[in-house]
N, C-alpha and C positions, 0 to 999 in steps of 0.2 A: 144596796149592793152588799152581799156576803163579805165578811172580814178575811181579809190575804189567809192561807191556809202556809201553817209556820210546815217549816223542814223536820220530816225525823231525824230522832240520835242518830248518832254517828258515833262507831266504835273506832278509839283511839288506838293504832296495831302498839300493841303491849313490847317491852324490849326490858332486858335483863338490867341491873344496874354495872354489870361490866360493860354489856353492849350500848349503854346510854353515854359511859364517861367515853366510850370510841367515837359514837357520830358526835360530827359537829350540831351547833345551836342552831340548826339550820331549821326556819318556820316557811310554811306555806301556804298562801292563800286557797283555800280548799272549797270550790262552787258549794261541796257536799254542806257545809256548815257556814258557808259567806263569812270566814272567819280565816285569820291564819293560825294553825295548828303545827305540832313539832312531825318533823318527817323525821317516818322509822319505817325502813325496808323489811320487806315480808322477810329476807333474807335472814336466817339468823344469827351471820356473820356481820350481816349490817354492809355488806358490801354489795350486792348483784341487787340492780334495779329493776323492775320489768314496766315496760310505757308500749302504750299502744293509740296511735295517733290517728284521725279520723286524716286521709287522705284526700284529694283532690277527687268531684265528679267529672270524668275527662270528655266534655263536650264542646268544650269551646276554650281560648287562650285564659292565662291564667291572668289577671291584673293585678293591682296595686293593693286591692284590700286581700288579697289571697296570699300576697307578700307581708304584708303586715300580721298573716297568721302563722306562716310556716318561716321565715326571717325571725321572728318571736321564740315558734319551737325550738328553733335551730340554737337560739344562746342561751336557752333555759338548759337544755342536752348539752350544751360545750360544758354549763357552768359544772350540773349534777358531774358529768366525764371530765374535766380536766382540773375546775379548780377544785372541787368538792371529791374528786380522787370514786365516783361510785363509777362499777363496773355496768354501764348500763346497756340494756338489751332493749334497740328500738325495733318496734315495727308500725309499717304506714301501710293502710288500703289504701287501693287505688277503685273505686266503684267504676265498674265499666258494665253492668247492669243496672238498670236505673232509669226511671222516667224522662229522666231528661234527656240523656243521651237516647235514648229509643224516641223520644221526641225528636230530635233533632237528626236522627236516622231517617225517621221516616220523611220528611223536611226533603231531606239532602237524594233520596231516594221516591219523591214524587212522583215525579214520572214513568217509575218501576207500576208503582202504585195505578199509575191509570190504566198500565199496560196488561198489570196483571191481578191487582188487587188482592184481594183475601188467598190466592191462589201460590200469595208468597210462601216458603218453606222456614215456618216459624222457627226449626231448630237449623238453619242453614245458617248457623250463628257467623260465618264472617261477612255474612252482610250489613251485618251491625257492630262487629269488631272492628271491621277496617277503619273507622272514623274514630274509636277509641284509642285504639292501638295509637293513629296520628297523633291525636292531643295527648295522652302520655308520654310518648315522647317529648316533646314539644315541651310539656309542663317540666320534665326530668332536665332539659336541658338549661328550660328557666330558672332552677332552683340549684344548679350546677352555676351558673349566671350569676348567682346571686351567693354563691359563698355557702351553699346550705350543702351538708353533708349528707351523704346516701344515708337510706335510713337501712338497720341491718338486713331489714326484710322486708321486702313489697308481698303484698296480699293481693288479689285478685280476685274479683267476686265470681267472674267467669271460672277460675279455676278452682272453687269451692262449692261447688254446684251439691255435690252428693253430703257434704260435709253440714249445710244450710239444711236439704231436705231431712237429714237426721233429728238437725237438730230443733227441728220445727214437731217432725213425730213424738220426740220427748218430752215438749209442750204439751202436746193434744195428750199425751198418754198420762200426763201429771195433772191433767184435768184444767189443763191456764190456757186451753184454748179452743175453738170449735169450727167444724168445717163449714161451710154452706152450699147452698143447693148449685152452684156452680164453679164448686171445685175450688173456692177459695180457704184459705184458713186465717182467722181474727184471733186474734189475743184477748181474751174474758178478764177486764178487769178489776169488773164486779167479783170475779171471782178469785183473783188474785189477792182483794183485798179483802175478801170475808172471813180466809185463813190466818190474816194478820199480817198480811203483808204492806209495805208502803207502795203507792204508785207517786210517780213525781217527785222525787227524790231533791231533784236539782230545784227544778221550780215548778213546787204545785198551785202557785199563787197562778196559774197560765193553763192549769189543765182543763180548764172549761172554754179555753179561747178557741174560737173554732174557724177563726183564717189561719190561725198554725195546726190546727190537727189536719186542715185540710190542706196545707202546705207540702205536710210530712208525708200525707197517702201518697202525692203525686200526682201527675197528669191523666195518666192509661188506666186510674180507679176505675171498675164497673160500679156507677152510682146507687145501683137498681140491688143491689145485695141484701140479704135479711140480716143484717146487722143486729145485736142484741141491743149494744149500746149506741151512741150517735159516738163515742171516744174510742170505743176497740178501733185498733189496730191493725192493718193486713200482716202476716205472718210470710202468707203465699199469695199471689194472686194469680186467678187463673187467667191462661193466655187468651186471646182470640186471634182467628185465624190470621196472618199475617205476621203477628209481631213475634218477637222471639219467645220461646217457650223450651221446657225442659221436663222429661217428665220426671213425675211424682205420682205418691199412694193416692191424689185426691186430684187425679188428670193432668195434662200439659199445663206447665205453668211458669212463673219466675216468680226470686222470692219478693220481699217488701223491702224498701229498703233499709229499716232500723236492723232488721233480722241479719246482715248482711256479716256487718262490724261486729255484733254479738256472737258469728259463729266462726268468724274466721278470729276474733283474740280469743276465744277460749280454745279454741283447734291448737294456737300456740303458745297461749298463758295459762291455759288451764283454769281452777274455779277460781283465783281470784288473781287480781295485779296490783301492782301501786301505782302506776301512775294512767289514767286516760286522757285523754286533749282531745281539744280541737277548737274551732274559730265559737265565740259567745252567741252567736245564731243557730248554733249545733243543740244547746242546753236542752230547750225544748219545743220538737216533739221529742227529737231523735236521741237524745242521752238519755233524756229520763225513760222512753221508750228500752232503749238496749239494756238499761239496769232493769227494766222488772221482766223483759224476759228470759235476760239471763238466770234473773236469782229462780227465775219459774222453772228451766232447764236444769237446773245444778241441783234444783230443792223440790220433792215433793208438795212439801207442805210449806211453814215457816219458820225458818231454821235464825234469821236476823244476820243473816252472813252480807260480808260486802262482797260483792265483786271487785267493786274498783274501790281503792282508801283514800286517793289524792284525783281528784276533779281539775286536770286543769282546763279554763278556758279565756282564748285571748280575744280585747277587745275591738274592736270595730276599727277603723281607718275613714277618720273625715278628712273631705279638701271644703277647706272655709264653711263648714257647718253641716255639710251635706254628706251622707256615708253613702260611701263607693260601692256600687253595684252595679251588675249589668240591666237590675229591672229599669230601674233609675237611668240610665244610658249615659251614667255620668263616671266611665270607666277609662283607667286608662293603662292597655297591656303591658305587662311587666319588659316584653321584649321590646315595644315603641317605647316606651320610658327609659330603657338605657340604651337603646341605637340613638336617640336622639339626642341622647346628653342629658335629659330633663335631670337625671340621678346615676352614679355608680353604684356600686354594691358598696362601695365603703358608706357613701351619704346617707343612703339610704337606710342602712342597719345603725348607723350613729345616731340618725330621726328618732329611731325605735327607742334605742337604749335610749334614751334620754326622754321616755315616757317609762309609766308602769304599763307592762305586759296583761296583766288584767283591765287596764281600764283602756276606752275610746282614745285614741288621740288625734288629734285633730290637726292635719297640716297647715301651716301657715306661715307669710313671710319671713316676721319674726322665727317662728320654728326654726325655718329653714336657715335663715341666717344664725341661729346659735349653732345648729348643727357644723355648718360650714365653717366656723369661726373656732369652736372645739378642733377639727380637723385639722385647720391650718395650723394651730397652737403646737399640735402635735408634730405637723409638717417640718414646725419651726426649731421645736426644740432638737428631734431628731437630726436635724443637719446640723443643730447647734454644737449637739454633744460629737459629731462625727468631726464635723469641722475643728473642732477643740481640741481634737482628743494630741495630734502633736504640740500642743507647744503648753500643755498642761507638765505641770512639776508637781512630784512627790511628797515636798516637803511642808506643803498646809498643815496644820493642828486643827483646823475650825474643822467642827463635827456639826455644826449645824445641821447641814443638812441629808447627816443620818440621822439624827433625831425625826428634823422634819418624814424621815423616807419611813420609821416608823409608826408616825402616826397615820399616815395613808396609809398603810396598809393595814389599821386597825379601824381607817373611818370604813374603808372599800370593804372588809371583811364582815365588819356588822354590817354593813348595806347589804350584802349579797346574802348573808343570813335572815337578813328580814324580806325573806319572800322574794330574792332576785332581786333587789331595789338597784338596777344598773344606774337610773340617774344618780341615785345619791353618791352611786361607783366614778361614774363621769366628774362628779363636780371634785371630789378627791382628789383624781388623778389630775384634773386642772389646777387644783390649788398648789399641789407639789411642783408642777411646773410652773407658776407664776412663782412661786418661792426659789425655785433656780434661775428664772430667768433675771429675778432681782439682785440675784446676790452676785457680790464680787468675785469671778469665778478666778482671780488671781489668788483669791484665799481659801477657794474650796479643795480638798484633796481629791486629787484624781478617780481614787478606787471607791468612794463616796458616787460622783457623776456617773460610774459608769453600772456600778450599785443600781442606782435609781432610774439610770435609762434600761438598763436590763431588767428592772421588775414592769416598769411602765411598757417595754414591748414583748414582756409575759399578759400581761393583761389585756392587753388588747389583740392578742391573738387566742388568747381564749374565749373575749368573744367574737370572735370569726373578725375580726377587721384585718388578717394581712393574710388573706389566702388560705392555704394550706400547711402554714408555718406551724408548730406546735409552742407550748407553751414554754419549753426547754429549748427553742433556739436560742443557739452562741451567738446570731444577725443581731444587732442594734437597729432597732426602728422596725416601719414595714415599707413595704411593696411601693413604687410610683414617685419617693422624691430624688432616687438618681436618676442619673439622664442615660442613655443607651450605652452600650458598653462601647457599641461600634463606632460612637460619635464621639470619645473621650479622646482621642490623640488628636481629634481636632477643636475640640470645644476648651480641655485644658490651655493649649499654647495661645487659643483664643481670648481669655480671660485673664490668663497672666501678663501677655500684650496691652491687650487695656489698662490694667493695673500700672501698669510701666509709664502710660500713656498720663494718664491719670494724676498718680505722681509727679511726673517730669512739671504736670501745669500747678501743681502748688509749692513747689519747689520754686526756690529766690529767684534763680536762673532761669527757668520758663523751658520752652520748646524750643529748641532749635532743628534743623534738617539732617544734623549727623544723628540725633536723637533721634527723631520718626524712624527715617533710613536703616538703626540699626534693631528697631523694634519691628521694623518690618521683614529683617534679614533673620528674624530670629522663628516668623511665621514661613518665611518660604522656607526654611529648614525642617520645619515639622511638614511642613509637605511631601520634600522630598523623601524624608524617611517612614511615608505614610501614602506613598503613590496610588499605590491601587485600592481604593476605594470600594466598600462592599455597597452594592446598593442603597442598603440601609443608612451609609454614610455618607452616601457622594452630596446631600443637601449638606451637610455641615462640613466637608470639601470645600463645597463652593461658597459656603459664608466665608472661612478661611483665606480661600483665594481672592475673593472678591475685597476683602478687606486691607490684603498685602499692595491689593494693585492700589489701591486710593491712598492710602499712605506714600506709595512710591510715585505717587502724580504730585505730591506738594512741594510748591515752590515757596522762597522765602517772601514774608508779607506781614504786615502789621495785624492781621486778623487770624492768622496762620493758629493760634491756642485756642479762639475760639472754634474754627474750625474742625480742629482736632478733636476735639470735647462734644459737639455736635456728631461726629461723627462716630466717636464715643459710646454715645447715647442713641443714636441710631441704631447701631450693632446689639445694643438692650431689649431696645423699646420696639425693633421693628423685625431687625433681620433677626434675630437669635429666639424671639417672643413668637414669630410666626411658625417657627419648628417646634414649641413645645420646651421650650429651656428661656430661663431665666438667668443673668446673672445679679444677686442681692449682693449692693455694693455694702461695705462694711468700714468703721469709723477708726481708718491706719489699718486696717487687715485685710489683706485678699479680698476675694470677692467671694461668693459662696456660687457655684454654679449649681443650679437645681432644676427640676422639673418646673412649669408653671400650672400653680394651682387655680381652685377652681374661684378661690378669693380673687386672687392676683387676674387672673381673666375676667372676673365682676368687677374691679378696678379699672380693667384695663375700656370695659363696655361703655362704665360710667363716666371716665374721662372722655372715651371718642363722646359719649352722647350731651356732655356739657358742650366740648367745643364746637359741636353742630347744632348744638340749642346758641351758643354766642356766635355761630356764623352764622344764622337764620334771621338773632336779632340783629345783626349789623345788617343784612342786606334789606332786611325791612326797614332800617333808618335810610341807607341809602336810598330805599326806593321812595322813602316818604318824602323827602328831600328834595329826589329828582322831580319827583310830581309837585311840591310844592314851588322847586325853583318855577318849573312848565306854568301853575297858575300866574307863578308875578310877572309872566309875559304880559297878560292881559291887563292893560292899563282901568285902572277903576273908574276914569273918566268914560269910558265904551263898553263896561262890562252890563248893563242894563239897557243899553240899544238896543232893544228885540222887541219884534210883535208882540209881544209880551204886554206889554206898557205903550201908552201914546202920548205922556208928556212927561217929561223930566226937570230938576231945575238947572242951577248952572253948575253945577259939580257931578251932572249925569243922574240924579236919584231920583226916582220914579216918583211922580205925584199925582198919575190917575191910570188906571188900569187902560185894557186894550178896549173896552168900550164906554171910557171917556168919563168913568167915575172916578170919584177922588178914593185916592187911599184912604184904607182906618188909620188911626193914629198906632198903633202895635204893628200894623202892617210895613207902616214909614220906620218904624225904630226900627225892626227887623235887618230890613233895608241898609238901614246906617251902618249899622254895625257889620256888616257884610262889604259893604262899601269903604269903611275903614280898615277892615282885615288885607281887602283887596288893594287899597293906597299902600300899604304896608309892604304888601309881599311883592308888588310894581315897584318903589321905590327900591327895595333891598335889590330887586333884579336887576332895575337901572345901575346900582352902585357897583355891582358883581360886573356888566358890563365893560361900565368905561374903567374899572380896573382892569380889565384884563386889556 
């Protein structure tokens, strides 16, 4: 086997030493040199980025590993745009020409097919858009779903048709490519690299693998081609009658698909960019493909120019070892993944950040549960710091934990410098909160906590976790831990009710009925100043009501506190938990009324599923029980009177079978021991008897 074929130089874009003390130390992982290298924007201001993202092939729903690539793009772009301050200019294709979709055109379009066959009008191009058209949309709204930002500019391979066959003529014209006898055009690689150019930029260790070059052609390749090389390229491929087609100088045709991305980012990045993407399956054919036709397009000859300076590419999405594909049929669509609850968009994107963006990650329990447990942490503080913020005093000196709020933000700022490291961001931001949630908050000063809750909910809206919030919101926290707005005049007097309740049973004096009575008199008051209920509110209406009435049913009774506290607890654990609200009781404080999370519901599953796991094992005692009471009916004197056996002695135990031979001796002990079990459980039945 030939030795891996290393990667050529890579030219580091040059910057001024004014312009170097302006950008930050910000490094990144770059496919082009499998290295992380210092980013310097082409710009010479060092401020305007240009990114050009390989988009969505729009034939089918989009799943969980296609979120794992564009949910990735999405917080590398917030970071470069919001925390890193570059003015960045996105654009995304969307490939709506393409073997697959025209595969799957024709599919959906079969019975066209038999009716008319070859006879279809290959430029009748909306019989092949209308199903594009669907799944982009579709896809647009998945990635709207998911918290991911419009990219500046959707690309359209349909809508660059003339701009593709240009830019394929200035191939052939600079001698880097050649037509063939049926109208198609290949990219000469041989000839590409004779001039001194590199092919396979990304990963030449893979350019002789020939289930990805043949991947790359596509489905609708004409096999039968004069090919020079067995690795050229299609540029153009020519049509045949049916399928879509467009003309061109070398007949009806559609381009290739590498060609596609190459003519629509230079149509709006010109001859070179800084940043490309796309998912680590793209690398190769298809990158290294679009890097040697572009440098073929822009360059006569070999000029050693980059197109693109920063490679980025994100890595794979495993569930429990296996990566998500639709070849694999082991997919699961981003829109059944959150109708069903499987993930939100918050869960989901915390999964991510808490991997590196370049490498595989691999879902798992574990995973999943850090993730969730991160969330809530955050769920927790955030109500902490809101819940706190009245009965906080000005007059602390402990500076702790502005101290502490400085060193987070100098772990989270090298993280993000070294190549987007969001987990090492994550683990920061956790530790600052486990440092407040330990410390004495009677001794922290105010403007400190609220310091630190407002950088903690600048960060995490930078990376996309609370909506559409920006990084300058004055909102403390994000999105999902209040409860409706419309349910507040009744969930408040709700909970302060309780609390009252609550109180009264640890107080010396206990409950009494003028107490319930006037905690009850204090919920029919927020009713009537709250009568007309808006839809949205009338279920927390009637938790309200339903609560004043059973309060005002208690008569006086020796059990009347526990009651009360039972009932309590009810109002927690069943009525108030089934709307979606929580109330977190607190040690002499309020209660905290909050949304219920996705912890707090895994809590709530694992408690119902223990005490159906310990009512399953009682009724299997009971039943073993019942059936054992049922055998000590049968006396052990008569349990061996059966055709069975034809002689017994005097205590019933069998001593020769049914045709009159004697037992073995293992046979008789068997026996015994069965015949004593049975004395046993006859006697205990006897005794259970004449007791009763």
């Amino acid at each position: 086997m030939a030795a891996p074929r290393e990667q050529p130089p890579w030219k580091q874009p040059s910057a001024t030493p004014e312009l170097t003390s302006r950008l930050p130390p910000l490094k990144i992982w770059n496919s082009l040199t499998r290295s992380k290298v210092p980013f310097v924007p082409l710009d010479p201001e060092g401020r305007k980025v240009t990114w050009y993202a390989c988009g969505p092939t729009v034939y089918d729903d989009a799943h969980l590993g296609h979120a794992r690539n564009y949910v990735s793009t999405d917080i590398l772009r917030r970071l470069l745009r919001d925390y890193f301050k570059f003015d960045v200019r996105f654009i995304m294709n969307i490939t709506d020409v393409d073997d697959k979709p025209d595969t799957k055109a024709d599919v959906m379009l079969a019975y066209l097919d038999k009716l008319h066959g070859s006879s279809i009008c290959g430029e009748d191009y909306s019989i092949f858009t209308k199903l594009t058209k669907r799944f982009e949309d579709r896809f647009m709204a998945d990635a709207r779903a998911l918290n991911i930002i419009d990219a500046d500019e959707v690309t359209r391979v349909s809508e660059f048709i003339p701009e593709i066959v240009s830019f394929v003529e200035q191939i052939v014209q600079h001698n880097f490519a050649y037509v063939t006898g049926d109208g198609s055009v290949y990219f000469d690689i041989a000839a590409f690299e004779t001039v001194g150019n590199h092919y396979a930029r990304l990963e030449p260790w893979n350019r002789n693998d020939t289930a990805l070059q043949a991947d790359g052609e596509g489905a609708l390749i004409n096999k039968s081609i004069e090919k020079r090389s067995k690795a050229d390229f299609a540029l153009w491929k020519a049509s045949k009658p049916g399928e879509p087609s467009w003309p061109s100088p070398w007949g009806p045709g559609r381009p290739g698909w590498h060609i596609e991305c190459s003519a629509m980012a230079s149509a709006r990045l010109g001859k070179q960019m800084d940043i490309h993407s796309g998912g680590i399956d793209l690398a190769f054919p298809h990158h290294d493909n679009e890097l040697a036709q572009s440098e073929a397009y822009w360059h006569k000859g070999c000029s050693h120019d980059q197109w693109v300076n920063y490679f980025l590419h994100m890595g794979h999405l495993s569930i429990q070892g296996s990566k998500m594909s639709k070849s694999l049929k082991n997919f699961t669509t981003i829109r059944e993944a959150l109708e069903r609850g499987d993930w939100t968009p918050r869960s989901l994107r915390i999964v991510f950040l808490m991997g590196s963006w370049a490498d595989g990650i691999e879902i798992t329990e574990d995973l999943v549960k850090a993730g969730n447990a991160w969330e809530e942490k955050l769920n927790n503080f955030f109500l902490s710091v809101r819940n706190s913020s009245e009965t906080m005093t000005p007059s602390s000196t402990d500076d702790s934990l502005a101290d502490q709020l400085k060193a987070a933000q100098k772990a989270v700022h090298e993280s993000l410098c070294d190549s987007f490291n969001t987990a090492g961001a994550m683990i920061a931001i956790s530790g600052l909160v486990t440092q407040y949630n330990s410390a004495d908050k009677s001794t922290l000063n105010p403007q400190h906590i609220k310091d630190v809750a407002k950088w903690v909910t600048s960060i995490v809206n930078i990376l996309g976790l609370n909506g559409s919030a920006g990084p300058d919101s004055e909102e403390i926290g994000w999105s999902g831990i209040e409860v409706p707005e419309a349910a507040k005049p009744y969930l408040y007097p709700l909970s302060t009710m309780r609390d009252n309740l609550r109180e009264s049973a640890r107080s010396k004096t206990g409950f009494s009925i003028d107490v319930i009575k006037s905690v009850a008199a204090k919920g029919e008051e927020a009713l009537k100043q709250n009568a007309h209920a808006s839809e949205e509110a009338k279920p927390y209406q009637r938790v309200l009501s339903d609560f004043c009435t059973k309060l005002d049913s208690f008569e006086p009774s020796d059990t009347i506190s526990k009651e009360v506290l039972a009932l309590c607890d009810r109002l927690r654990d069943v009525d108030l938990f089934d709307l979606g609200v929580y109330l977190e009781d607190r040690h002499e404080q309020p209660a905290v009324v909050r949304t219920v999370s996705r912890e707090l519901m895994a809590a709530r599953e694992e408690k119902v599923a223990r005490a159906r796991k310990k009512q399953l094992e009682k009724e299997a005692r009971e039943k073993e029980a019942q059936e054992k009471a049922q055998r000590g009916r049968l006396s052990h004197l008569l349990m061996f009177r059966t055709n069975e056996y034809s002689a017994w002695d005097e205590n019933g135990i069998p001593t020769k079978d049914a045709a009159g031979e004697d037992l073995n001796k293992s046979k008789g002990k068997k026996l015994k021991k069965e015949w004593e079990r049975q004395k046993r459980e006859h006697e205990a039945w006897l005794a259970r008897q004449n007791g009763s």
